[in-house]
C-alpha positions as CSV (number, residue, x, y, z in Angstrom):
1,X,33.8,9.5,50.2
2,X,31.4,10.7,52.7
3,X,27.7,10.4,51.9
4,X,24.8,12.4,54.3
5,X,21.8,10.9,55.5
6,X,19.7,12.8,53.1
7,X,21.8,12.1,50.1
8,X,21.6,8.5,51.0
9,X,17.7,8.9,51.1
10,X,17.6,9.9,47.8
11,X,20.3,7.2,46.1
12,X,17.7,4.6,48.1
13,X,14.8,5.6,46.5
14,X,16.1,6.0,43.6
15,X,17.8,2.4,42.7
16,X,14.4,1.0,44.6
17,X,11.9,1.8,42.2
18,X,9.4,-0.4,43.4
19,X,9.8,0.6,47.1
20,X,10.6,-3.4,48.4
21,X,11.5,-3.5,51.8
22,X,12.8,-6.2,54.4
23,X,10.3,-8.7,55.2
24,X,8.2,-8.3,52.0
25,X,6.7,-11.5,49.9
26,X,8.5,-10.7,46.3
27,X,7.7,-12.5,42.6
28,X,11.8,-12.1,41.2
29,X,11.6,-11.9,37.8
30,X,15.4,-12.9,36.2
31,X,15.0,-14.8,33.4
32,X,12.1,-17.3,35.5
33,X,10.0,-16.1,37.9
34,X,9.7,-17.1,41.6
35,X,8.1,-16.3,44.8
36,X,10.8,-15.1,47.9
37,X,10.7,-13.3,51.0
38,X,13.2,-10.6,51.4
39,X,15.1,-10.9,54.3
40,X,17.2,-7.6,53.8
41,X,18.5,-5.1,51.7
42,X,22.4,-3.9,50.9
43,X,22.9,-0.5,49.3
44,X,26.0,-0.8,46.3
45,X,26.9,3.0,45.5
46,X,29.7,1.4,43.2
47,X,27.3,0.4,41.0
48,X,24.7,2.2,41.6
49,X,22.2,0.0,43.0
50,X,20.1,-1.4,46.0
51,X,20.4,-5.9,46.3
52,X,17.3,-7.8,47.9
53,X,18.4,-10.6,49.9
54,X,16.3,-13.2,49.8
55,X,14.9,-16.4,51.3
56,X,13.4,-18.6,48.9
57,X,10.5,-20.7,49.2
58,X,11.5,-23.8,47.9
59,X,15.1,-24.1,48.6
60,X,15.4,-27.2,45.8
61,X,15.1,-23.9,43.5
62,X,18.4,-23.7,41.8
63,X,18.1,-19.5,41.5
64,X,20.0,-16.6,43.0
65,X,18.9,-15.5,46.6
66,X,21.1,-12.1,45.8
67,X,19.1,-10.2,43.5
68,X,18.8,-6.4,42.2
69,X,15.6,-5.0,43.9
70,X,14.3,-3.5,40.3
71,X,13.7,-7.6,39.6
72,X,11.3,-8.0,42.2
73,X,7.6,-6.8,42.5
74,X,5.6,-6.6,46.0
75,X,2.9,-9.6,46.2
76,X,-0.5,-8.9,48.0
């Protein structure tokens, strides 16, 4: 399946609502909330939906560093 540039523009903005991008300070909210930086981003057209890869803050935190980026909100 071939996707064009533009088409892949659109599915980006789409599944990242909140318009997180690499190197952002993030509150994940999964269940518990927690402060991470986002160290990159992954596209999944299978299931429709952008991941945040992240690097946490306190690395003792048991929580996933692979998160959907709807879960996470831009701190200021």
């Amino acid at each position: 399946m071939t996707i064009s540039n533009r088409e892949m523009e659109r599915l980006w903005s789409r599944y990242n609502p909140h318009g997180i991008s690499a190197g952002d300070l993030v509150e994940v909210s999964i269940g518990q909330k927690y402060r991470a930086r986002v160290v990159g981003l992954d596209l999944d057209l299978k299931n429709k939906k952008v991941y945040a890869n992240l690097k946490l803050f306190d690395p003792s935190n048991k929580v996933p560093i692979r998160v959907d980026v709807a879960d996470c909100r831009r701190q200021s």
